[in-house]
Biopython code that builds the backbone (N, CA, C, O; Angstrom):
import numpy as np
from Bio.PDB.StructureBuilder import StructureBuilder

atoms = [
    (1, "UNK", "N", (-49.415, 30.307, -98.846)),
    (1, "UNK", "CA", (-49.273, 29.094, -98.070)),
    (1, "UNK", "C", (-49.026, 27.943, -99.046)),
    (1, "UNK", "O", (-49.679, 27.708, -100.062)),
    (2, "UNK", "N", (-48.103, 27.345, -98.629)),
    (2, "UNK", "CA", (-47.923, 25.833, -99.610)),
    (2, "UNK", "C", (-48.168, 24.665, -98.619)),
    (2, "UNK", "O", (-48.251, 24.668, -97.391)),
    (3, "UNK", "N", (-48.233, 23.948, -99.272)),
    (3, "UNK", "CA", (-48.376, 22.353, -98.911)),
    (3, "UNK", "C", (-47.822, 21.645, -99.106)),
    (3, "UNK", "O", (-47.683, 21.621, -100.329)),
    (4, "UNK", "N", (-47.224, 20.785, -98.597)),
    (4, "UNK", "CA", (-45.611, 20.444, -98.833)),
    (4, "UNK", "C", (-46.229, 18.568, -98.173)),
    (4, "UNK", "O", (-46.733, 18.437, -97.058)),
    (5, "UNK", "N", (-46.071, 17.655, -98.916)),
    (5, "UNK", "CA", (-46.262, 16.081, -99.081)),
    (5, "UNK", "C", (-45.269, 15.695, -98.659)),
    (5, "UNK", "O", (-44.237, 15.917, -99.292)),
    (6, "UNK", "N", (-45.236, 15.014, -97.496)),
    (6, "UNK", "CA", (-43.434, 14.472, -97.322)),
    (6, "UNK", "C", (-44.448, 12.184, -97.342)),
    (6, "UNK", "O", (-45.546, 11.640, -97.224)),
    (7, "UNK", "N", (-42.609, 11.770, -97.637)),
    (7, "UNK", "CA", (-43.041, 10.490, -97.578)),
    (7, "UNK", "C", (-41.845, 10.097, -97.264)),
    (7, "UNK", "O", (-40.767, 10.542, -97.658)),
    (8, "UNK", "N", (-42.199, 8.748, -96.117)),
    (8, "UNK", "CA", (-41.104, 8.562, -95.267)),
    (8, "UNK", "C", (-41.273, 7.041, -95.632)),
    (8, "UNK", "O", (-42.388, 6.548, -95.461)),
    (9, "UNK", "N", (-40.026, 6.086, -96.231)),
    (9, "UNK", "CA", (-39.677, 4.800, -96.266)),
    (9, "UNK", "C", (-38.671, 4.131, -95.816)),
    (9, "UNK", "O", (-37.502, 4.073, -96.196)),
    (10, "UNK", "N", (-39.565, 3.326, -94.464)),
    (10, "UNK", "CA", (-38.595, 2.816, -92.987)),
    (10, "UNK", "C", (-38.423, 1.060, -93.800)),
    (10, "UNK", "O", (-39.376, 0.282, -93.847)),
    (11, "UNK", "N", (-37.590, 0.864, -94.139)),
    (11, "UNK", "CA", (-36.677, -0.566, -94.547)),
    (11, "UNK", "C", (-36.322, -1.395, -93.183)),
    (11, "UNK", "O", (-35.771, -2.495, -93.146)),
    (12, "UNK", "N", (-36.741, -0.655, -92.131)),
    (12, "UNK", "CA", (-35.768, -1.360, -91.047)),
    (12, "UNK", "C", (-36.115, -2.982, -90.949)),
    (12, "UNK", "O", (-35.290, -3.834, -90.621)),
    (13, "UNK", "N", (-37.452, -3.231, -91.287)),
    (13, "UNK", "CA", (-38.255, -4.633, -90.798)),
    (13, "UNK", "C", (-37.686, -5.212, -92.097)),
    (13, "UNK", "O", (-36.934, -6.144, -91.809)),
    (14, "UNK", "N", (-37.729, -5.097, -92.851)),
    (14, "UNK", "CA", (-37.620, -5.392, -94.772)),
    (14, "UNK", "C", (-35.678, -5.982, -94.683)),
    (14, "UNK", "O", (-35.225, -7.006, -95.193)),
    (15, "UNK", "N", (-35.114, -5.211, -94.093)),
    (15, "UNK", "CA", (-34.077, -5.305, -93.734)),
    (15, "UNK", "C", (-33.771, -6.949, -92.781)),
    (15, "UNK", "O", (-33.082, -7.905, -93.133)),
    (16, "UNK", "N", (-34.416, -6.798, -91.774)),
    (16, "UNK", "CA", (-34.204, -7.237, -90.937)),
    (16, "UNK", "C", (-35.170, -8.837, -90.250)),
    (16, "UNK", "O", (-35.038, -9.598, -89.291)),
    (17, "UNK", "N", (-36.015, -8.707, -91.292)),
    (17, "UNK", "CA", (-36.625, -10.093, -90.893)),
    (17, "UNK", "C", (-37.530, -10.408, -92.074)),
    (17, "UNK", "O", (-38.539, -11.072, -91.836)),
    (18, "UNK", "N", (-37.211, -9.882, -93.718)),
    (18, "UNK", "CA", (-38.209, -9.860, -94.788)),
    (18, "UNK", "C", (-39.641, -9.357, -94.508)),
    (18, "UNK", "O", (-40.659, -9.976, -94.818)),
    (19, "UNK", "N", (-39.590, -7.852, -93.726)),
    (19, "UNK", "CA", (-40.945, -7.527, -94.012)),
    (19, "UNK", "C", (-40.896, -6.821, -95.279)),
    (19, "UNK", "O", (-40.130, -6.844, -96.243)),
    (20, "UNK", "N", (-42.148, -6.068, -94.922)),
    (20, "UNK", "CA", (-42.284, -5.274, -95.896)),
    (20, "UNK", "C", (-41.949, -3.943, -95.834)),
    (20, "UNK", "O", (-42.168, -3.549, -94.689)),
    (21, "UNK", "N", (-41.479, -2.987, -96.601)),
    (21, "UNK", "CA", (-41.127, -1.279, -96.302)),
    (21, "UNK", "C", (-42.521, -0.898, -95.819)),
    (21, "UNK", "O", (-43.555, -1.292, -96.359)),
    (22, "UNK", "N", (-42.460, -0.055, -94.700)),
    (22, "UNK", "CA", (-43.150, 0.850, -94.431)),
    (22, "UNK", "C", (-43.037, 2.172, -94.839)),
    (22, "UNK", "O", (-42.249, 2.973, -94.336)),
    (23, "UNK", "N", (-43.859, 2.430, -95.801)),
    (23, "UNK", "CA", (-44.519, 3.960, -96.284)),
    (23, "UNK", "C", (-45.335, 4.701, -95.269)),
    (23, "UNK", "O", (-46.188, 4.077, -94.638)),
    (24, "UNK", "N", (-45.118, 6.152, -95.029)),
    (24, "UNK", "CA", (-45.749, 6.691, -93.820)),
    (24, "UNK", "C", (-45.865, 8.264, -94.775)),
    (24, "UNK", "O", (-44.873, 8.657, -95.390)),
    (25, "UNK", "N", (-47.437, 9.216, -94.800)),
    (25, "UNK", "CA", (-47.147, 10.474, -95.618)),
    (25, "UNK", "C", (-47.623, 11.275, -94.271)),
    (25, "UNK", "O", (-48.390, 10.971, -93.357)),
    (26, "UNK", "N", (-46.861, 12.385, -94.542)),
    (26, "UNK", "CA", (-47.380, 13.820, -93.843)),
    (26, "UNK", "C", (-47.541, 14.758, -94.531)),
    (26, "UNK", "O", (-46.648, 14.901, -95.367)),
    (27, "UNK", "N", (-48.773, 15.914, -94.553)),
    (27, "UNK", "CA", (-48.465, 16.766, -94.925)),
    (27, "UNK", "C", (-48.318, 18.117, -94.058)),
    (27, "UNK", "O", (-48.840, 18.314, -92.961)),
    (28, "UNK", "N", (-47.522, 18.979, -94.758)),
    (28, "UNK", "CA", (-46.987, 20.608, -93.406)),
    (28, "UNK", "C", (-47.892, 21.544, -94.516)),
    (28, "UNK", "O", (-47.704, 21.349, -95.717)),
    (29, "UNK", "N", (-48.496, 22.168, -94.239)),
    (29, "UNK", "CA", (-48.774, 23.794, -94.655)),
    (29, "UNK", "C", (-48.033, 24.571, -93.916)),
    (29, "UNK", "O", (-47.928, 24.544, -92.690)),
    (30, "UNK", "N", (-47.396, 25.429, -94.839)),
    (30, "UNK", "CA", (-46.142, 26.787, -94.489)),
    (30, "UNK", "C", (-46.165, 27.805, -94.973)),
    (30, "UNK", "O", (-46.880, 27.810, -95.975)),
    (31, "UNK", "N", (-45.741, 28.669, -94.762)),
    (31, "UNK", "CA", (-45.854, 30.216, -95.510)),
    (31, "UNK", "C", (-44.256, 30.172, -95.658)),
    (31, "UNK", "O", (-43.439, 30.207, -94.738)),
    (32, "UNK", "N", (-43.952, 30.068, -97.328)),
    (32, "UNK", "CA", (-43.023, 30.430, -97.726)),
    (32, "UNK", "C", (-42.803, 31.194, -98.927)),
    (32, "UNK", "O", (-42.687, 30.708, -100.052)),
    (33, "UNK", "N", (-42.742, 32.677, -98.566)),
    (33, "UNK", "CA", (-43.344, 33.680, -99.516)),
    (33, "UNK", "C", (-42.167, 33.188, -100.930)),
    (33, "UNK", "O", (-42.627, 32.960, -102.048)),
    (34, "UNK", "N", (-41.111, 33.119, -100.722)),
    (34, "UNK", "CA", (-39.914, 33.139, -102.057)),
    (34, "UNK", "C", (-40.504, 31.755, -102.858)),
    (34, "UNK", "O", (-40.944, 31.869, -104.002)),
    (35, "UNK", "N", (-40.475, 30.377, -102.128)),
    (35, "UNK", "CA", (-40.879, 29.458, -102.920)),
    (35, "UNK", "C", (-41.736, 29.112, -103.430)),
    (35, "UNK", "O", (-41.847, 28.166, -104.210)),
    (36, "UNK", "N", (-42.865, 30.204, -102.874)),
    (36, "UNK", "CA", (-43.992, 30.266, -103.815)),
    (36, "UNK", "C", (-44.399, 31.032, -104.984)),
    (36, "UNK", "O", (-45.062, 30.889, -106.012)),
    (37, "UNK", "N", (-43.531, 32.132, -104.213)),
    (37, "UNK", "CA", (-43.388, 32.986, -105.737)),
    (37, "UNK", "C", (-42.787, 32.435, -106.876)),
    (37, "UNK", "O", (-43.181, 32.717, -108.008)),
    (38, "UNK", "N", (-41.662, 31.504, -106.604)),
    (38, "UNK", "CA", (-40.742, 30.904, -107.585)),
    (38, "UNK", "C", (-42.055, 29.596, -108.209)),
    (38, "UNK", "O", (-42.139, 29.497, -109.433)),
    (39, "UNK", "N", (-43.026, 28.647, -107.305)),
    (39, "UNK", "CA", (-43.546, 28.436, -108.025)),
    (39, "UNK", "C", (-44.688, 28.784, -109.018)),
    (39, "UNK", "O", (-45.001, 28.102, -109.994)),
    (40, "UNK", "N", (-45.037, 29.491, -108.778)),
    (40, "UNK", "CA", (-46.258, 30.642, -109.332)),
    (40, "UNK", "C", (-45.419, 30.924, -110.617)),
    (40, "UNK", "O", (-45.658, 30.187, -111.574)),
    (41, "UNK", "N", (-44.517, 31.842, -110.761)),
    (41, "UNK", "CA", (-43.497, 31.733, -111.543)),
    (41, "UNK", "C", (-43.114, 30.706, -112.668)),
    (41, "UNK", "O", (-42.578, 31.015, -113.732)),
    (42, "UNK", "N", (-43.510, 29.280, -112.230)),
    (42, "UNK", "CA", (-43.397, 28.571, -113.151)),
    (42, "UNK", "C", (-44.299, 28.340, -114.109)),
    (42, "UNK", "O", (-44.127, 28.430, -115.325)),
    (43, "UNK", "N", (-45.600, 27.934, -113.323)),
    (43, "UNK", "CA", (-46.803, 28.358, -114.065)),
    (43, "UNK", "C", (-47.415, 28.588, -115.174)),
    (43, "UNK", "O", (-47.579, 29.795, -115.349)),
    (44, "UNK", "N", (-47.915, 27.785, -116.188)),
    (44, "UNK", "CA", (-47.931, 28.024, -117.513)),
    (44, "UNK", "C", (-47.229, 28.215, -118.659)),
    (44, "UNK", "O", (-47.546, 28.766, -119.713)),
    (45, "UNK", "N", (-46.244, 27.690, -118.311)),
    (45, "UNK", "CA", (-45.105, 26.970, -119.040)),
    (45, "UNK", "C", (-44.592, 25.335, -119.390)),
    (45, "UNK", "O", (-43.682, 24.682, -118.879)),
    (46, "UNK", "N", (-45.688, 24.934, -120.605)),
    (46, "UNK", "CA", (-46.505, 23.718, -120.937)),
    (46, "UNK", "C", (-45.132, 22.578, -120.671)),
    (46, "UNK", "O", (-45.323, 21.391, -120.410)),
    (47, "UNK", "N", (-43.814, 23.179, -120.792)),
    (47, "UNK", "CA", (-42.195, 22.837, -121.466)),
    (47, "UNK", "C", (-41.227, 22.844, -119.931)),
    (47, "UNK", "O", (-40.024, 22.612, -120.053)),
    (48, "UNK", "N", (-41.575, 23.011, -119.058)),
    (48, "UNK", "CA", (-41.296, 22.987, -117.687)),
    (48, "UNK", "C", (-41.656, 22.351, -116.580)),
    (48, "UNK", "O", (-42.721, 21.735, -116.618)),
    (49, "UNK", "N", (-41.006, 22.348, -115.560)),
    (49, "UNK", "CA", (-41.486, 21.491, -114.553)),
    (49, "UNK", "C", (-40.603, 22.212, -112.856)),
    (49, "UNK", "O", (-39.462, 22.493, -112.489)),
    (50, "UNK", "N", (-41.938, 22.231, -112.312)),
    (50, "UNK", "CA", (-40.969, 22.468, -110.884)),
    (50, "UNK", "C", (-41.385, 21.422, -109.799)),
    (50, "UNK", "O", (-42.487, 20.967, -109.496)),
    (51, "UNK", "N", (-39.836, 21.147, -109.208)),
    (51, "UNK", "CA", (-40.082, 20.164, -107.977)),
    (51, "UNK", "C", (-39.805, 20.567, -107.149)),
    (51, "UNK", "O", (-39.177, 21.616, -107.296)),
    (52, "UNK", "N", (-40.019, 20.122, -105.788)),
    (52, "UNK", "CA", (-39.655, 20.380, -104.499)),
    (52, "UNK", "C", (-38.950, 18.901, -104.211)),
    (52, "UNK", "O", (-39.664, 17.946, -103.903)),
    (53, "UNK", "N", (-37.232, 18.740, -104.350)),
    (53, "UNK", "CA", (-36.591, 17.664, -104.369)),
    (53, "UNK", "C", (-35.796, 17.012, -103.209)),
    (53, "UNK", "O", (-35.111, 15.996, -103.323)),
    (54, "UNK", "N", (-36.027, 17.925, -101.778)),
    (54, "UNK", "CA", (-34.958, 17.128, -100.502)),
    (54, "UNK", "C", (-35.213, 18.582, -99.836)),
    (54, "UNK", "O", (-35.722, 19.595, -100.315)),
    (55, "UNK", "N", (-34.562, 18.255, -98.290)),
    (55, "UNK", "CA", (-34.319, 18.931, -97.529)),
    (55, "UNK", "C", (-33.464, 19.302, -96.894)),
    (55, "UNK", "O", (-32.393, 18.724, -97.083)),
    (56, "UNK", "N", (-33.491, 20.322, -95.940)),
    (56, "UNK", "CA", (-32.010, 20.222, -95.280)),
    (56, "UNK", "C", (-32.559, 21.035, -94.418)),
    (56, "UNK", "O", (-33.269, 21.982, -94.755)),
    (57, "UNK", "N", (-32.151, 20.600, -92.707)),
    (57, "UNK", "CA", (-31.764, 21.415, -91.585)),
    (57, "UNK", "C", (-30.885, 22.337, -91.642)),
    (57, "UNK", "O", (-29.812, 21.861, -92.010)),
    (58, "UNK", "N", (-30.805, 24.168, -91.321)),
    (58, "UNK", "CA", (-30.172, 24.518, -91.166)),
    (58, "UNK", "C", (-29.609, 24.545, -89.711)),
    (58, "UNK", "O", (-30.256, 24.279, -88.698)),
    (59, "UNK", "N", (-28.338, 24.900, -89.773)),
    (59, "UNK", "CA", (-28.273, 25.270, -88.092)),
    (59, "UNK", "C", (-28.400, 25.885, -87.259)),
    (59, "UNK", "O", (-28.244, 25.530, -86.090)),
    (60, "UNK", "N", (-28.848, 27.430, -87.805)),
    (60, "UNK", "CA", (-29.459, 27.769, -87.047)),
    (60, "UNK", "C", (-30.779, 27.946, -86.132)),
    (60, "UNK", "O", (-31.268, 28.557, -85.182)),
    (61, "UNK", "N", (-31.029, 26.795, -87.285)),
    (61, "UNK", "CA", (-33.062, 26.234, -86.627)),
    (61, "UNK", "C", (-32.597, 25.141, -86.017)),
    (61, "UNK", "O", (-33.672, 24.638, -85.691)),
    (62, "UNK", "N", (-31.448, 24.110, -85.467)),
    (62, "UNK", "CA", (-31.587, 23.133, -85.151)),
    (62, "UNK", "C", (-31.088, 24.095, -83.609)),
    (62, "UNK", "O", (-31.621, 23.701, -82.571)),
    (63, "UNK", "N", (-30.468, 24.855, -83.538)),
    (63, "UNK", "CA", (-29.922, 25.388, -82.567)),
    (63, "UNK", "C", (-30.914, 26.244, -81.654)),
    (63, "UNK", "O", (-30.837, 26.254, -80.426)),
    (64, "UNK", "N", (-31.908, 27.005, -82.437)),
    (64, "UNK", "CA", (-33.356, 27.283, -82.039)),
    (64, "UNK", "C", (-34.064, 26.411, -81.274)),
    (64, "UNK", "O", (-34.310, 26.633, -80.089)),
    (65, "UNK", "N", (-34.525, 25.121, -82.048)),
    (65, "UNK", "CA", (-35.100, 24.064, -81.810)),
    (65, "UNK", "C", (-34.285, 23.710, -80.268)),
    (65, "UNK", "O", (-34.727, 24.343, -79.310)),
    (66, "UNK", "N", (-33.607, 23.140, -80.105)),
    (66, "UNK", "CA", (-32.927, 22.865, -78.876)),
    (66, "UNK", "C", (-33.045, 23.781, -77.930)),
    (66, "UNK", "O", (-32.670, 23.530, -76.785)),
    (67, "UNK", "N", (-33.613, 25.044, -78.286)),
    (67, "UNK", "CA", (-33.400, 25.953, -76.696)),
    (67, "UNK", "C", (-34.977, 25.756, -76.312)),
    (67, "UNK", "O", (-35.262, 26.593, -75.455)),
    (68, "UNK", "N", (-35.828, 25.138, -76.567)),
    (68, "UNK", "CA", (-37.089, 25.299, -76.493)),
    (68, "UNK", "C", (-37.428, 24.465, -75.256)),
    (68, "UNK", "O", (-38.593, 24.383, -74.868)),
]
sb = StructureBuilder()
sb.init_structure("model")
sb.init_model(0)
sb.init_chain("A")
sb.init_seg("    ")
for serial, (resi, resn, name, xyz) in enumerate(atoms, 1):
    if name == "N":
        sb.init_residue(resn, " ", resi, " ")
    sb.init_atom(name, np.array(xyz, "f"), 0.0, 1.0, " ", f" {name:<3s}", serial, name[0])
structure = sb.get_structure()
């Protein structure tokens, strides 16, 4: 299981009348056996670094999602 930190920065007010950005965090726990193996994998390697850097919808989950 991983844990995955998302952070969401809404400009719309900041934009639009000098507020301030709104910062908003969530976190998801998921079972994602490959990306965890890949990070485990990294693991003790003082000279390395792993990120989890963006996302992406595929389509066939957005197409899922919609039949629900």
């Amino acid at each position: 299981m991983i844990r995955i930190l998302a952070k969401d920065d809404d400009a719309t007010m900041a934009a639009n009348i000098g507020g301030s950005v709104l910062s908003t965090y969530r976190t998801f726990d998921v079972d994602l056996p490959e990306v965890e193996a890949w990070l485990i994998s990294r693991q003790g390697n003082a000279y390395a670094q792993a990120q989890i850097i963006g996302w992406e919808l595929l389509a066939a989950a957005r197409v899922a999602e919609k039949g629900k």
